[in-house]
RODO-2510 file (C-alpha; in nm, 4 decimals, decimal comma):
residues 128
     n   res          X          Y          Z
     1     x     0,0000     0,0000     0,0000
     2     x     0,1177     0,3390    -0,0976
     3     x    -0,0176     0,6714     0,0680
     4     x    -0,0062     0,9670    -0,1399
     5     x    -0,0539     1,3310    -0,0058
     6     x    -0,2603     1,5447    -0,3077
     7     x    -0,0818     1,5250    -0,6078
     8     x     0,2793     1,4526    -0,5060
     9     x     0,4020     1,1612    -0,6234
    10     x     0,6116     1,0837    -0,3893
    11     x     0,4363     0,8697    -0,1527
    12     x     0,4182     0,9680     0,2741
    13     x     0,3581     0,6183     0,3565
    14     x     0,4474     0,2552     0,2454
    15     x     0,3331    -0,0713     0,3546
    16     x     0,4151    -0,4316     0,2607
    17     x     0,2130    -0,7722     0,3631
    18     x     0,1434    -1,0927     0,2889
    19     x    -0,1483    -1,1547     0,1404
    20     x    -0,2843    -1,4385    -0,0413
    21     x    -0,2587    -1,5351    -0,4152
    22     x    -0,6426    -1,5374    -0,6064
    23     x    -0,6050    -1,8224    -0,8577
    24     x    -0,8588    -1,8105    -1,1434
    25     x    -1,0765    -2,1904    -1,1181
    26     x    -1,1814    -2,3105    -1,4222
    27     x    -1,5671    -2,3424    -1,4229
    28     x    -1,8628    -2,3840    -1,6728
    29     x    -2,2200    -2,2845    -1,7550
    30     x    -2,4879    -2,4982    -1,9014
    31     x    -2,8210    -2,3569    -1,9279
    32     x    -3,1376    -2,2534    -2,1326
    33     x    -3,0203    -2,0504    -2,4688
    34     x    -3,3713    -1,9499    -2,5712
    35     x    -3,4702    -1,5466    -2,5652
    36     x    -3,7227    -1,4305    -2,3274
    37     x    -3,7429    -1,7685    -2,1004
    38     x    -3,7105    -1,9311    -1,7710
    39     x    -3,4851    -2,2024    -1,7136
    40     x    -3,2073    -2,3827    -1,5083
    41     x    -2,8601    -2,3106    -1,5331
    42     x    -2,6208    -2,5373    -1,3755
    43     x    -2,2501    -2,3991    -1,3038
    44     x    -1,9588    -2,6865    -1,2347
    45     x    -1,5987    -2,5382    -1,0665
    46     x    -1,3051    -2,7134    -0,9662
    47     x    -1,1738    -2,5893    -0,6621
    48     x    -0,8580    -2,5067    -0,6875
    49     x    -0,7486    -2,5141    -0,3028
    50     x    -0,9233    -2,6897    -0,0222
    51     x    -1,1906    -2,4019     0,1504
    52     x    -1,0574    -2,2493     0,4417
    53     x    -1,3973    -2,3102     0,6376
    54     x    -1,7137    -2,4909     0,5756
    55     x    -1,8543    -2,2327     0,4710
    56     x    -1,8814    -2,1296     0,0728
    57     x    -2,0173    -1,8343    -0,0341
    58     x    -2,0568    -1,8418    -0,4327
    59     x    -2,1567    -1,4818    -0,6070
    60     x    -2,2438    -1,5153    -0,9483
    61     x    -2,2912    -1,1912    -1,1653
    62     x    -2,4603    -1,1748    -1,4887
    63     x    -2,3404    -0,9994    -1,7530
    64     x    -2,3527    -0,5981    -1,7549
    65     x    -2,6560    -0,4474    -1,8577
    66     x    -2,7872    -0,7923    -2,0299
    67     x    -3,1209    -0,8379    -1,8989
    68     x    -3,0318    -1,1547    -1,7063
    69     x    -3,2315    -1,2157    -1,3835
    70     x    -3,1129    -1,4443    -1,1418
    71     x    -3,3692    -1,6376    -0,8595
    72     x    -3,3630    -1,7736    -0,5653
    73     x    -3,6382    -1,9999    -0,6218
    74     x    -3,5503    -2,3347    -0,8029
    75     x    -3,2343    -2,4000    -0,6696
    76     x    -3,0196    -2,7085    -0,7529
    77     x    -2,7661    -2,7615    -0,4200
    78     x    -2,6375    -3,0947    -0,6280
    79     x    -2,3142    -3,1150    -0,4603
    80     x    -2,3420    -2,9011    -0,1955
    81     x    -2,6550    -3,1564    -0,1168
    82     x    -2,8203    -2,8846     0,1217
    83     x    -2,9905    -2,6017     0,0222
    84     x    -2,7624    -2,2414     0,0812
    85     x    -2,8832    -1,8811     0,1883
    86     x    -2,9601    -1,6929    -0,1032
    87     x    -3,0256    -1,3493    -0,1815
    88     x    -3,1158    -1,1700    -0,5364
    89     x    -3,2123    -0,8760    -0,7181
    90     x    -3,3690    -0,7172    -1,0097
    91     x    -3,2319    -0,7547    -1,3627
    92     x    -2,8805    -0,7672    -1,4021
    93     x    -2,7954    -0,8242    -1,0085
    94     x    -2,6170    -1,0530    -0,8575
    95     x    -2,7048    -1,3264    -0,6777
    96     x    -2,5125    -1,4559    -0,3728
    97     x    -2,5544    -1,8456    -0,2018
    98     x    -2,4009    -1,9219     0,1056
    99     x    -2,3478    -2,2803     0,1510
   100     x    -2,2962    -2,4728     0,5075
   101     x    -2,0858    -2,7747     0,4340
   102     x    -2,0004    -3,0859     0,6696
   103     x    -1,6597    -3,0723     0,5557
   104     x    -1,4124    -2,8311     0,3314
   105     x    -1,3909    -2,8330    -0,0250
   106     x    -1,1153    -3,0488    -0,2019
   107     x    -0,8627    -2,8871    -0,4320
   108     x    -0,9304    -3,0889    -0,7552
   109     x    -1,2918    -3,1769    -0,7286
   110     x    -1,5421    -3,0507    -0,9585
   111     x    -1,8694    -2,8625    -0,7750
   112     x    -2,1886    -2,8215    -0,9713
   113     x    -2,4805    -2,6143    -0,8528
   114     x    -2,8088    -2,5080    -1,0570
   115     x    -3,0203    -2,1860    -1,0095
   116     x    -3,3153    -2,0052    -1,1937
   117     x    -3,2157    -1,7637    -1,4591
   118     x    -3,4841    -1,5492    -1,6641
   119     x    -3,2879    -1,4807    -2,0263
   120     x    -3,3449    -1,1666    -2,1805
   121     x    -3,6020    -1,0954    -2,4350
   122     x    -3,3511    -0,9996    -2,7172
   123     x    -2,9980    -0,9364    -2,8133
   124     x    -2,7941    -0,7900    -2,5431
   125     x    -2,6366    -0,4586    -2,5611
   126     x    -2,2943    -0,4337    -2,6930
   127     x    -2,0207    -0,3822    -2,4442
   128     x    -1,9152    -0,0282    -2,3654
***
């Protein structure tokens, strides 16, 4: 970390910790692919480190201004084999589970989990 005082850029203060390392997991999506309908999409990760607690949290994020909605209703724990919190939005928010588990996840395994997902009516926007 690096303080700065206005616009001198020479820094006031400078701090250095360990931290930890964010590793991308590789993960998929398989779900409905028809305009303006209701389906289940079912997302499958393989952890990449064992989970530091039994607890998972999992926040998935549609697309930017796409006109994905994301429910808490219809829920697939698969996996996870007990249902999680959950808590969603409108269009285009994210949703955000927040599984219990009896034990840690495994670096290596594959996870799948399905939720409800409302695809948009039409094209989405082009990116900005």
């Amino acid at each position: 970390l690096a303080l700065f005082k206005d616009e001198n850029p020479q820094y006031i203060r400078w701090s250095q910790a360990l931290s930890y390392e964010i590793l991308e997991m590789p993960a998929a999506y398989k779900g409905l692919n028809q305009l303006g309908e209701e389906g289940s999409g079912f997302f499958t990760f393989t952890a990449v480190r064992p989970s530091p607690t039994t607890t998972v949290n999992v926040v998935v994020t549609p697309p930017a201004s796409s006109g994905f909605r994301l429910f808490c209703v219809g829920i697939s724990p698969l996996d996870f084999i007990r249902m999680p919190e959950c808590t969603s939005g409108g269009v285009d928010a994210v949703l955000k589970l927040k599984f219990q588990l009896d034990t840690k996840l495994r670096a290596n395994k594959a996870y799948t989990f399905g939720i409800r997902v409302y695809n948009p009516g039409g094209k989405p926007l082009a990116s900005k």
